[in-house]
BALUM-140903 format. One record per residue: residue in one letter; x, y, z of N, C-alpha, C in turn. Coordinates in steps of 0.001 Angstrom, whole numbers, plus 524288, in hexadecimal, padded with zeros to 5 digits. Atoms other than C-alpha are relative to their C-alpha. Last residue first. Example, Ala and Ser with C-alpha at 12.3 -4.5 7.8 and 13.67 -1.06 7.14 Angstrom:
2
S7FCCC7FB5A7FFC4835667FBDC81BE47FCFE80442802DA A8037A7FB5A800008300C7EE6C81E7880384804B080000 
END
This chain:
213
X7FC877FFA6806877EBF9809267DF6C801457FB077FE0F X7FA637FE6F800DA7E32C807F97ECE1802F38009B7FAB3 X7FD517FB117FE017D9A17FFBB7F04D803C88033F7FD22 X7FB4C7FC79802E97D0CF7F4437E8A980187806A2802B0 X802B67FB39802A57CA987EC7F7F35580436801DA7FD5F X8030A803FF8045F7CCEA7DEA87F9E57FDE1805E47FCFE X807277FF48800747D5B57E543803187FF087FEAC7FBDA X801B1800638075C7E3C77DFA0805A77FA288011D7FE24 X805067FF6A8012D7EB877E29D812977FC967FFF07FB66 X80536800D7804657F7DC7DF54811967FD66800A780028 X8060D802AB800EE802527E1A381CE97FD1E800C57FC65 X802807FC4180308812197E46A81D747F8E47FC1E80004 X802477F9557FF6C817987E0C9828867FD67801C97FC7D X802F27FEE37FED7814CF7D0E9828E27FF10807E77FFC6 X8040F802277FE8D820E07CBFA828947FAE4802B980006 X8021E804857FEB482B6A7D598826927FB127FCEF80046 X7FAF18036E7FC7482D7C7D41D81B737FFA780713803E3 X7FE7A7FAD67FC3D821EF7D52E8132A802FD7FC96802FA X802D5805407FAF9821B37CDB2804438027D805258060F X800DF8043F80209823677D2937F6747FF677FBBF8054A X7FE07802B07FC6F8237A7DF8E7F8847FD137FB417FFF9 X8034F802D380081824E07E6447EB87800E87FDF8806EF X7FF52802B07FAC0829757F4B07EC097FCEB7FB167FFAB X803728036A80199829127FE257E0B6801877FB9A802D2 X7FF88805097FD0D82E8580B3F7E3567FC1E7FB297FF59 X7F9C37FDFC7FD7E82FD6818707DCB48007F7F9F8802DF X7FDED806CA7FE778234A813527D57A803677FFEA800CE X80189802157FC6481C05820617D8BC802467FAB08015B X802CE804347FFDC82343828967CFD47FD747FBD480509 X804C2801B87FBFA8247C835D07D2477FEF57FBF77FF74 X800BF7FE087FAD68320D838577CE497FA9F7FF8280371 X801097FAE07FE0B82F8E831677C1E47FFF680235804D6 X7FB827FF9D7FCE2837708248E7BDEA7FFAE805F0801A4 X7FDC27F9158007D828D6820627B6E4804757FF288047F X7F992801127FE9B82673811FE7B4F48025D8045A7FED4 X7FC767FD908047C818EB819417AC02806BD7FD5780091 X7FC0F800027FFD280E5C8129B7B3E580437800737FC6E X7FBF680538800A6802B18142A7AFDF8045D801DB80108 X802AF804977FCD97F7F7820067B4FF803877FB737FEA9 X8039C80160803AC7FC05829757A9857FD897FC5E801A1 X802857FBBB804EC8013F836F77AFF77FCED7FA337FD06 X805427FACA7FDE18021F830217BCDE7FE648028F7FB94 X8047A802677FE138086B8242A7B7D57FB748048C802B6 X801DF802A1805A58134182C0D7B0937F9727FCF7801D5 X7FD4A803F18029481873833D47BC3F7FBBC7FDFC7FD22 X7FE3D801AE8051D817C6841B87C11C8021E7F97F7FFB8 X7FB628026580008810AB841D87CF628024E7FFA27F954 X7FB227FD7F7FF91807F984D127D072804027FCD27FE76 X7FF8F7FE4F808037FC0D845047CE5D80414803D97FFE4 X7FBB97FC51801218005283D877DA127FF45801727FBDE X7FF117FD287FCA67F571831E47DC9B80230806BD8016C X801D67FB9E801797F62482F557CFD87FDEF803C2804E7 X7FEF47FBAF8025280150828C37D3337FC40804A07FF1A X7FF497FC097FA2B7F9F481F2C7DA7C8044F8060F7FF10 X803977FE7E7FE587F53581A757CE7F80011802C980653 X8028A7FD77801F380115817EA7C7BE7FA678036B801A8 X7FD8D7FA977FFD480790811477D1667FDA78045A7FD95 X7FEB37FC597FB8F7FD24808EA7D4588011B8035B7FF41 X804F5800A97FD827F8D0804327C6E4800E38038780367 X801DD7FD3580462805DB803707BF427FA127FF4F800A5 X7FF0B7FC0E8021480F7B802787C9F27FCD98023B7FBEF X7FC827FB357FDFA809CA7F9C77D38780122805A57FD39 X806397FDDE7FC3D800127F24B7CDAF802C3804017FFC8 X803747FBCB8044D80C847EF0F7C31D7FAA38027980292 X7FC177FA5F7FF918144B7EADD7D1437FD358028F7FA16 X7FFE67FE3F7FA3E808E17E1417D53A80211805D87FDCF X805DA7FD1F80049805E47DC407C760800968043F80526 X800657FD1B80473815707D89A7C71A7F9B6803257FFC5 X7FD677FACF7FE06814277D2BC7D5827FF66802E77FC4C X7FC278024E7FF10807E37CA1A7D168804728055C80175 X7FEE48061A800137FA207C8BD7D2B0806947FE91801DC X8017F801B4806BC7F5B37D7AF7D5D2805377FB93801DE X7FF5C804EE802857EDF07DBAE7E30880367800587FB34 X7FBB97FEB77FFE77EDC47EB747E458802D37FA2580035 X7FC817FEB68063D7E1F47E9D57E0718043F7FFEE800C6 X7FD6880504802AA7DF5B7E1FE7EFB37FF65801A97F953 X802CF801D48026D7E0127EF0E7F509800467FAB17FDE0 X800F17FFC3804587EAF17F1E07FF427FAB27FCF17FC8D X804E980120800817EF867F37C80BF87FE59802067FACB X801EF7FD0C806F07FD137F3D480E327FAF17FE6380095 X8079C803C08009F7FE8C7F2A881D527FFDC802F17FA84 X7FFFA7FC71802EE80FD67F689821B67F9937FBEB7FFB3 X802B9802C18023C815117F27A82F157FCF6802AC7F9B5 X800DF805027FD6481F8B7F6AA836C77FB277FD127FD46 X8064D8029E7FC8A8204D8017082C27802F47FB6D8010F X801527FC987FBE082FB08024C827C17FB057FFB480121 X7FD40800A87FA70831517F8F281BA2800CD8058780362 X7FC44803958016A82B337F41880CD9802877FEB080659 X8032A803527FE7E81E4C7FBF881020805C07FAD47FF42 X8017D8016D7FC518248A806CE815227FD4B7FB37800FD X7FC0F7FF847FC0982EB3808F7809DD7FD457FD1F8059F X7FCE880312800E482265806A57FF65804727FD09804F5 X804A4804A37FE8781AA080F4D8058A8031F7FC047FE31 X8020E7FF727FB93825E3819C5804827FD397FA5480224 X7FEC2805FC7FD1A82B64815E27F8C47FF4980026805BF X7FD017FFE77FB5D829B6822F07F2E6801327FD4A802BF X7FD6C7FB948029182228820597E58E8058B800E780418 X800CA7FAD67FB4D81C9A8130B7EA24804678045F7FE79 X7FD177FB4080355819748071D7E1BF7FFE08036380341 X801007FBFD7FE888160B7F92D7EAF1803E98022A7FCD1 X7FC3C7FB348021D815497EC7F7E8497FD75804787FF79 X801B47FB8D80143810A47E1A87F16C80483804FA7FCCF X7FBA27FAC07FF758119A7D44F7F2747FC89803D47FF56 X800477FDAA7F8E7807F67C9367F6B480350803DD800DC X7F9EB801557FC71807E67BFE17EC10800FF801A280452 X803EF803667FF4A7F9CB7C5D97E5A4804637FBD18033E X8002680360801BC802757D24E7E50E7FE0C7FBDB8017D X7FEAF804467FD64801337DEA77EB227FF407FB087FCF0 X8023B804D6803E18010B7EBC87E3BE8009A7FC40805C8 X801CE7FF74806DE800FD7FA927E7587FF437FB137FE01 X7FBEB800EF80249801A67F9597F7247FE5C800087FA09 X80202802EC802EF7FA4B8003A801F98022B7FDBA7FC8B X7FEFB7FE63805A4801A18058880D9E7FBF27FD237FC3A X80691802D2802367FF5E8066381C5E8023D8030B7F967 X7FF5F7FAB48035680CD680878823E37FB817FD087FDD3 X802B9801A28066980CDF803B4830957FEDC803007FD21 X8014B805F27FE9481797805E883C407FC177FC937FCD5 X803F0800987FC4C81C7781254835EC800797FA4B80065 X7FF398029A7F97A82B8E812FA8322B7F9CE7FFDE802F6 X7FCDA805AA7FF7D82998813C2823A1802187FDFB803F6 X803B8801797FEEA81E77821AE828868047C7F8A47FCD9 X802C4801487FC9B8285682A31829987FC5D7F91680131 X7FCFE802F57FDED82D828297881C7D800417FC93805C7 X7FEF380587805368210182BBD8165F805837FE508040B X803AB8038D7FDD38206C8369C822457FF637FAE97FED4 X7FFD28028B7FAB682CD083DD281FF97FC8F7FAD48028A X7FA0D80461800C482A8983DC7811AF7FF987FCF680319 X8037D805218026781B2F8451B8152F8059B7F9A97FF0D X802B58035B7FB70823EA84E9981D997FD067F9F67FE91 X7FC06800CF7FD9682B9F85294812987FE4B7FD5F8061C X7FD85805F5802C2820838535F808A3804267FDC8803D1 X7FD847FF1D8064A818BD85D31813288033D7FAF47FCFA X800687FA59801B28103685DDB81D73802CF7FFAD7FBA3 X7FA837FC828002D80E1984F7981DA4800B9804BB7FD72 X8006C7FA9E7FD0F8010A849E9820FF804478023E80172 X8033F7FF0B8013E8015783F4E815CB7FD5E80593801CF X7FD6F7FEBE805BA80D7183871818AC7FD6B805887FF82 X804C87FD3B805FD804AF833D3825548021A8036D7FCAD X7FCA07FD15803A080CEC82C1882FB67FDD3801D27FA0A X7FE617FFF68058A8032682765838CC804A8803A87FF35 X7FBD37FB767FE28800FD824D8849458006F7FF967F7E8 X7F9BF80215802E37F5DD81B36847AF8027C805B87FFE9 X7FC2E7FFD47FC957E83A820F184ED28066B7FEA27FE53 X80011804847FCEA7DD5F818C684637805D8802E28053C X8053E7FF4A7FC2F7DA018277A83FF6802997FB6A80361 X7FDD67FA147FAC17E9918287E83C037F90B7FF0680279 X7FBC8800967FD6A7E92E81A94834D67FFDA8039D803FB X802DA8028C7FAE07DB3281C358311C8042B7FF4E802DA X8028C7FBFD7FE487E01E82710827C37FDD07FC76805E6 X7FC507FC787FDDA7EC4281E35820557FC2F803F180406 X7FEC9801237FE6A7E13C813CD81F38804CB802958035E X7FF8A7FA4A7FA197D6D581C1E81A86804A97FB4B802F8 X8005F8026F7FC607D5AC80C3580FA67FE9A804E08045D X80673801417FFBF7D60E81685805DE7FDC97FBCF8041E X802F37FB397FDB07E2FC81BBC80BEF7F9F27FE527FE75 X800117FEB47FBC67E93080EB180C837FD158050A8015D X802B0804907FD067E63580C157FEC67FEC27FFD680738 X806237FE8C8015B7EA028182E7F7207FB637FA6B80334 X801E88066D801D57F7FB814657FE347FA108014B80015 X801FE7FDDE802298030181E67800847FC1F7FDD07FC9F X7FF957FED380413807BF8181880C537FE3D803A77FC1D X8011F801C58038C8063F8178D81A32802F5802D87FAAB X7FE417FCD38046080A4681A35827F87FBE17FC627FA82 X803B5802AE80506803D6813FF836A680298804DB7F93E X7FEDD7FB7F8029E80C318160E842797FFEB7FF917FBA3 X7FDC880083805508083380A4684ADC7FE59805307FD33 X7FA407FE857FE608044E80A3D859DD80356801CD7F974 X802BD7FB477FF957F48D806FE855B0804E1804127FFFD X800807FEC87FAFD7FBCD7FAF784E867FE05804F680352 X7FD8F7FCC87FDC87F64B7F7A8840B180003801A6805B4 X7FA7B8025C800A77F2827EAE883BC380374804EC8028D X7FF93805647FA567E5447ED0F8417F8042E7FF447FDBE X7FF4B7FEAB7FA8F7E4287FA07838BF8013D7FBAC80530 X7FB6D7FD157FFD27E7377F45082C547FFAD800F9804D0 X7FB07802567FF207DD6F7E9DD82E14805078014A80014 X80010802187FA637D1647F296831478046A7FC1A7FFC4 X7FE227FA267FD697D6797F966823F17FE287FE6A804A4 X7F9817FEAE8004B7D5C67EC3681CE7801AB8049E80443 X7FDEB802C97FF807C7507E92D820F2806728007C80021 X801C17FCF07F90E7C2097F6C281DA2802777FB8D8046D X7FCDA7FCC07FF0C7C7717F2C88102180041802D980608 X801FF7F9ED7FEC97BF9C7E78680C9D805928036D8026F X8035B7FF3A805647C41F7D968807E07FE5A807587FF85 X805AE7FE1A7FE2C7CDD57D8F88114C7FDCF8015F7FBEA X803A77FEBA804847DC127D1E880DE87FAF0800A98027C X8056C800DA7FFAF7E6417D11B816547FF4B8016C7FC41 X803EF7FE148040A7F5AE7CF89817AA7FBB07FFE080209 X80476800DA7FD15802C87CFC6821177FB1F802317FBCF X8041D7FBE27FE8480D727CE39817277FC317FE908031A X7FE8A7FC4B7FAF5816DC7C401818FA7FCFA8035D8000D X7FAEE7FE5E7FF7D817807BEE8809F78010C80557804E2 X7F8ED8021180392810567B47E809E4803D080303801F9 X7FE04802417F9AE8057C7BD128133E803F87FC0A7FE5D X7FC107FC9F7FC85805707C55B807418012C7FDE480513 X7FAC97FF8D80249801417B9F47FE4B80399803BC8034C X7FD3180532800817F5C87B5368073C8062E801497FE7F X80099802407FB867F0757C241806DA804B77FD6980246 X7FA617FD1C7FFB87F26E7C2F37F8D77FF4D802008055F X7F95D80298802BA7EAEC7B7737F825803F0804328025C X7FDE08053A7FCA97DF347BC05801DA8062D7FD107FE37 X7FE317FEBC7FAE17DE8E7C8767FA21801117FC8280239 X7FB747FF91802CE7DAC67BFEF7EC328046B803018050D X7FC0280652801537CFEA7BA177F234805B8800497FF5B X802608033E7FB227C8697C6FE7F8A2804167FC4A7FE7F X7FCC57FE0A7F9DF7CF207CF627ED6B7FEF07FC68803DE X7FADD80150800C67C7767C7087E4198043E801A9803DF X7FF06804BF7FE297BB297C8DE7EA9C8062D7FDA87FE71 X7FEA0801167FC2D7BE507D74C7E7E67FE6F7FA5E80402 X7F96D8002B7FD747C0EB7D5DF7DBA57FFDA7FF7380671 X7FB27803C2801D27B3147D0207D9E9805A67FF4080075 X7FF4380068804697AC207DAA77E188803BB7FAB87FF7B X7FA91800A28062B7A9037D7027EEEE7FF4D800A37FB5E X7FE92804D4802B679B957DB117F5138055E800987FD6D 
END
């Protein structure tokens, strides 16, 4: 049975839907999650050289893992002998043919903003992939751009920091955002995209479930 939010998701997905096909994005909304991930794969070609991000969403989805079971030729960061190979690969992987990312906010309008330490995911989702598939929770919903980009930095960022307990900066030692200018910071980049050009490359997917940061 639906919980309450998640009848809300059901109503409130259909808008922002609506709003990303405004602004050129190719969208959906699936109430379930087993649903979305049979829709990633039919958007993808068997011929296509599949990369991704660094996205607590795409991996709980096994989406970076079904990629190499389903056969896809990958670029995997992840199985690099060393830091210098792992570069190679991140860089590597802004010329695949789809890049599978998740995103930190989206707005009830139909944007998206994104924080990223290395501007990697960022870089690939702005330009290089022939096609890019964010797939994301509908928390990651909020009303307006300003709610969008405070998701971002003082929710997200923070919490995917803790990711890295090695990393020195202010949000890892107290969970809030400190607007630290620390060598490890994660908000090295802050990216809104406010509509896709071209047409249709970048895709939406929107699950009626809370995912991700």
């Amino acid at each position: 049975m639906r919980t309450p939010m998640e009848l809300r998701y059901d109503k409130l997905g259909l808008k922002v839907v609506k709003a990303l096909e405004s602004r050129y994005f190719e969208a959906w909304y699936f109430p379930e999650a087993s649903e979305a991930v049979e829709k990633v794969f039919s958007l993808i070609p068997k011929t296509d050289t599949v990369s991704w991000g660094g996205s607590l969403t795409t991996m709980g989805l096994n989406l970076t893992a079904l990629a190499s079971e389903k056969g896809y030729k990958v670029i995997d960061r992840d199985k690099a002998a060393s830091p210098e190979e792992r570069w190679e690969l991140m860089r590597q992987a802004l010329l695949c043919d789809t890049y599978l990312t998740g995103t930190n906010a989206i707005t009830e309008d139909g944007q998206l903003v994104n924080v990223d330490g290395f501007g990697n995911r960022v870089a690939a989702m702005t330009f290089g992939p022939k096609q890019v598939i964010v797939v994301a929770g509908m928390n990651k919903v909020e009303q307006t751009i300003m709610d969008a980009a405070n998701r971002a930095r003082t929710i997200a960022a923070p919490a995917n920091m803790q990711r890295f307990p090695n990393n020195k900066t202010p949000c890892n030692e107290t969970g809030a955002c400190g607007d630290c200018l620390t060598p490890d910071s994660i908000c090295t980049y802050i990216v809104r995209t406010r509509q896709c050009k071209p047409k249709g490359r970048i895709k939406v997917i929107l699950i009626g479930k809370d995912l991700g940061l």
